[in-house]
C-alpha positions as CSV (number, residue, x, y, z in Angstrom):
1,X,30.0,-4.4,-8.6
2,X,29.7,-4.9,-12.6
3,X,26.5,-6.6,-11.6
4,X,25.1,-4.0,-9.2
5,X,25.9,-1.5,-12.5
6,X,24.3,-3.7,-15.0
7,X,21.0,-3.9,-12.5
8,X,20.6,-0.1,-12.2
9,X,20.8,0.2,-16.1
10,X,17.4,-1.8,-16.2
11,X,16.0,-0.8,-13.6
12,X,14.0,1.5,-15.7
13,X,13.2,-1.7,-18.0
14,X,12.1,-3.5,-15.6
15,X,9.8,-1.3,-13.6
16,X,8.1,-0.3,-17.1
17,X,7.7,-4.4,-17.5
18,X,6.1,-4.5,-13.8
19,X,3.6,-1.4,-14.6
20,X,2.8,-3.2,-18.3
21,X,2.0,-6.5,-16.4
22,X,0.2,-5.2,-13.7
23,X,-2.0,-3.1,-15.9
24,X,-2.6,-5.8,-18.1
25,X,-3.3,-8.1,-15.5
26,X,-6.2,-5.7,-13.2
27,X,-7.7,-5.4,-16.9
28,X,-8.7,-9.4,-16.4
29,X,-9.1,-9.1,-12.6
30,X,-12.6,-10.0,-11.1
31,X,-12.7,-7.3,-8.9
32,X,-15.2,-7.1,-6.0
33,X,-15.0,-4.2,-3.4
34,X,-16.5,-5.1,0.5
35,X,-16.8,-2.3,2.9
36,X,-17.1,1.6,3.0
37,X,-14.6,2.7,0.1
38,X,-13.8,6.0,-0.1
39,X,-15.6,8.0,-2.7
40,X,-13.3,11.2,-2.8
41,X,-10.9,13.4,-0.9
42,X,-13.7,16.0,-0.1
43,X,-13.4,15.0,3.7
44,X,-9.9,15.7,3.2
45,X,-6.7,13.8,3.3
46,X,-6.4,9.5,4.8
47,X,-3.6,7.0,5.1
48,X,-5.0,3.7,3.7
49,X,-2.4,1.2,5.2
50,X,-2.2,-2.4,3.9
51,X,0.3,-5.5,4.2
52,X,3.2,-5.2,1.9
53,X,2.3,-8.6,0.2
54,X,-0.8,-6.8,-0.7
55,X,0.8,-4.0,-2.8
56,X,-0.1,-4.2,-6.0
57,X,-3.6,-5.2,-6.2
58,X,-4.3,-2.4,-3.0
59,X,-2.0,0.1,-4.8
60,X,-3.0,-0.4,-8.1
61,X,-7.0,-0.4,-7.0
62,X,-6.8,3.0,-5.1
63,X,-4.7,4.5,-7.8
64,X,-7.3,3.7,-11.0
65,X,-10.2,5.1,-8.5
66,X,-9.7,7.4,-5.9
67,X,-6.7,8.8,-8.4
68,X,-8.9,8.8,-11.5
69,X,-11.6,11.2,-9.6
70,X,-8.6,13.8,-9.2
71,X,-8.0,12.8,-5.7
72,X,-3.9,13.3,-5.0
73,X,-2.2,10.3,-3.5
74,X,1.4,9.5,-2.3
75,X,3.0,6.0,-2.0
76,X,6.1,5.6,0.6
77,X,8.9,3.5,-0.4
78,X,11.9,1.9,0.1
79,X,14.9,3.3,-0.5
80,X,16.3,-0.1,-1.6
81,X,17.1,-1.3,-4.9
82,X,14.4,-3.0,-5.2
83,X,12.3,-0.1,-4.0
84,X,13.7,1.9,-6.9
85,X,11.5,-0.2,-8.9
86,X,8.7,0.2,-6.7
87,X,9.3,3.7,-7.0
88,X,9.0,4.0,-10.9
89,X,5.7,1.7,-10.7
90,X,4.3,3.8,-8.1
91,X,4.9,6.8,-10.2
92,X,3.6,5.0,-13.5
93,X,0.3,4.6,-11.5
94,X,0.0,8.3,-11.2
95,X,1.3,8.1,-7.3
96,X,3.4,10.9,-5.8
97,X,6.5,9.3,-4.0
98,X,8.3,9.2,-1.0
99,X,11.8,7.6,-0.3
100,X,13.0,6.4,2.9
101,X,13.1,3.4,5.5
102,X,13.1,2.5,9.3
103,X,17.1,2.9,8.8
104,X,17.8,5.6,6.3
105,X,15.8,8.8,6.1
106,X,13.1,7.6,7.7
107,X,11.9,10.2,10.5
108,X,12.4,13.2,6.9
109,X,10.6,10.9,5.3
110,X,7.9,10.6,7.6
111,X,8.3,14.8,7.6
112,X,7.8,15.0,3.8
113,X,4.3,12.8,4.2
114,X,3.4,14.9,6.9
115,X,3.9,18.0,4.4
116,X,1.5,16.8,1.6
117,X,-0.9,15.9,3.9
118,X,-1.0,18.8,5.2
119,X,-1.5,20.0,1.6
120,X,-4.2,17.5,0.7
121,X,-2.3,14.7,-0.6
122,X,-3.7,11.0,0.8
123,X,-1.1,8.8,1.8
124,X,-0.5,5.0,1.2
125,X,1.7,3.1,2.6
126,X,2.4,-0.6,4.5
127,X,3.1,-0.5,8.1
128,X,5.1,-4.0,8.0
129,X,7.4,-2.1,5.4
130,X,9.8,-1.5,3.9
131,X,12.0,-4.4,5.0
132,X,9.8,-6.6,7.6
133,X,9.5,-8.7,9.5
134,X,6.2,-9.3,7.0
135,X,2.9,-8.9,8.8
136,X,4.1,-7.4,11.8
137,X,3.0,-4.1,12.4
138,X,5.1,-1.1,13.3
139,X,4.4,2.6,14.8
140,X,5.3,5.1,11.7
141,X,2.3,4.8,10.2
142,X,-0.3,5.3,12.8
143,X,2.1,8.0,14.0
144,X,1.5,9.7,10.3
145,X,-2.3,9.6,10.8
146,X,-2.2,10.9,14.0
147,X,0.2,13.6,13.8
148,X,-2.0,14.8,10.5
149,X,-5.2,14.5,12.0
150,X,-6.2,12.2,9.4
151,X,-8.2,9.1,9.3
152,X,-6.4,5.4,8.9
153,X,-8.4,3.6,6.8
154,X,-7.5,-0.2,6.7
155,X,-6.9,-2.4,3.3
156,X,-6.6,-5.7,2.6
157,X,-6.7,-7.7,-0.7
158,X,-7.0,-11.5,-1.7
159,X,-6.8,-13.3,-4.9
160,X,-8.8,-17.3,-5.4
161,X,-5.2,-17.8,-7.5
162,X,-2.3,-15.7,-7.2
163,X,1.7,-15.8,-7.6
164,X,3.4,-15.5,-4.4
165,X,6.8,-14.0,-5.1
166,X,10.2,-15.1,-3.1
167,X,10.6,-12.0,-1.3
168,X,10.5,-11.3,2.6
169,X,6.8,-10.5,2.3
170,X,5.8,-13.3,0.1
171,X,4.0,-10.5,-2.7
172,X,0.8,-11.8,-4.2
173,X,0.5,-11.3,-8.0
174,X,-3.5,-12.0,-8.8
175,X,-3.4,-14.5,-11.7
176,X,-5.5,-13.6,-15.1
177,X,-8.8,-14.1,-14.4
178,X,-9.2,-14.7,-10.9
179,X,-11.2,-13.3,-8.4
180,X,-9.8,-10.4,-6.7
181,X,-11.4,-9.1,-3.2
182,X,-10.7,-5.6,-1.9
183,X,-11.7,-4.9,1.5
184,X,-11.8,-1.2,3.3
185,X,-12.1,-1.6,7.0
186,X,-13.5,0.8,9.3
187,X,-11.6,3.6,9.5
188,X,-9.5,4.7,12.4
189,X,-8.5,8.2,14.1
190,X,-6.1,8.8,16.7
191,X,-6.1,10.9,19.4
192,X,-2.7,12.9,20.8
193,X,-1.3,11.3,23.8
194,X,-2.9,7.9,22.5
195,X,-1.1,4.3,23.6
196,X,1.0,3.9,20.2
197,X,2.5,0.1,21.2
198,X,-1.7,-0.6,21.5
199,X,-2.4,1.4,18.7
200,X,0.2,-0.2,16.8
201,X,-1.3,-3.8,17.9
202,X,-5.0,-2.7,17.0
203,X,-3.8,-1.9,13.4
204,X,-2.4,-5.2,12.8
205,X,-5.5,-6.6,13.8
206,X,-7.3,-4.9,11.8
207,X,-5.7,-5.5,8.9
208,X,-5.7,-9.4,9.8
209,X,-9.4,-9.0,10.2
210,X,-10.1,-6.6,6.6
211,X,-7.5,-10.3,5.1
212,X,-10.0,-12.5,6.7
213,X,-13.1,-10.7,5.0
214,X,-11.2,-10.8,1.7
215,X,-9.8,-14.4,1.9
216,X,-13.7,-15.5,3.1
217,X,-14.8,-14.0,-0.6
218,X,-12.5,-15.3,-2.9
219,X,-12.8,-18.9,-1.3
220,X,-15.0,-21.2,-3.1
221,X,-18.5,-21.2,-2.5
222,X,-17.6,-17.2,-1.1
């Protein structure tokens, strides 16, 4: 309990340790872009869905561009502890934020999203998350695109060196200097009434597919 007290006293420490690092780290990042990436919200409002291991570099890219030209953009997250700090680095990236998870507060969650969509606000967001199992699609997200009429535009991201963490979704930190590959697949629309469980399976794949582009670039000789 004492510990659980002393970790929610930093957690404000340590998220403005995670945004410092992860700005200072994109500023040495070489980044290269493949696919169609979005130029602006003008078409209105899309879900860009990516792996949960590929948070930061995917979040951090569509914030410092598509957020930079004015276009509003929402991150959903955990309401874990460790999402707390998620949370205040999502916000520190100029990100609106959403709390909940597949287990608490997850279908008003899903409601909220649905809201600022409505109200122009692009959403991103990992359909393996907030909890897992890693890589392993689930339904709320295509649900969110489909419901809001939006397209889902596939992300993936891969580093030629990178930290993995120890959590569940082993979370690549790009190393200074490295090559970094973003990748925007094509994106997707769903139509009411459509097979979610195939849906559902078509995302994954092509997210795997959007990795494989990205892993092919940053290999050597890529």
């Amino acid at each position: 309990m004492k510990w659980d007290r002393t970790i929610r006293r930093l957690t404000p420490f340590l998220a403005w340790v995670a945004l410092l690092g992860v700005r200072l780290l994109a500023r040495t990042w070489r980044l290269e872009v493949h696919g169609r990436e979005p130029a602006s919200g003008a078409d209105g409002p899309s879900v860009f869905a990516f792996w949960h291991s590929h948070l930061y570099p995917c979040a951090h890219h569509l914030a410092t561009t598509l957020g930079r030209r004015g276009v509003p953009l929402a991150a959903f997250v955990s309401l874990s502890r460790d999402g707390e700090i998620t949370a205040r680095l999502a916000q520190g990236l100029g990100l609106r934020v959403v709390r909940g998870s597949t287990s608490r507060a997850g279908l008003e969650g899903l409601r909220r999203l649905q809201r600022m969509m409505r109200e122009g606000v692009s959403v991103l967001t990992a359909p393996d998350g907030p909890r897992g199992p890693a890589l392993r699609a689930r339904p709320g997200v295509v649900i969110l695109a489909q419901t809001a009429r939006a397209p889902l535009v596939p992300v993936a991201a891969a580093a030629a060196a990178a930290w993995r963490l120890a959590s569940w979704d082993r979370l690549i930190v790009p190393k200074p200097f490295t090559r970094v590959a973003i990748v925007f697949g094509e994106a997707v629309r769903y139509e009411r009434g459509c097979d979610l469980e195939a849906e559902t399976a078509a995302l994954a794949s092509h997210l795997d597919r959007a990795l494989e582009v990205a892993e092919r670039a940053v290999a050597p000789g890529g």
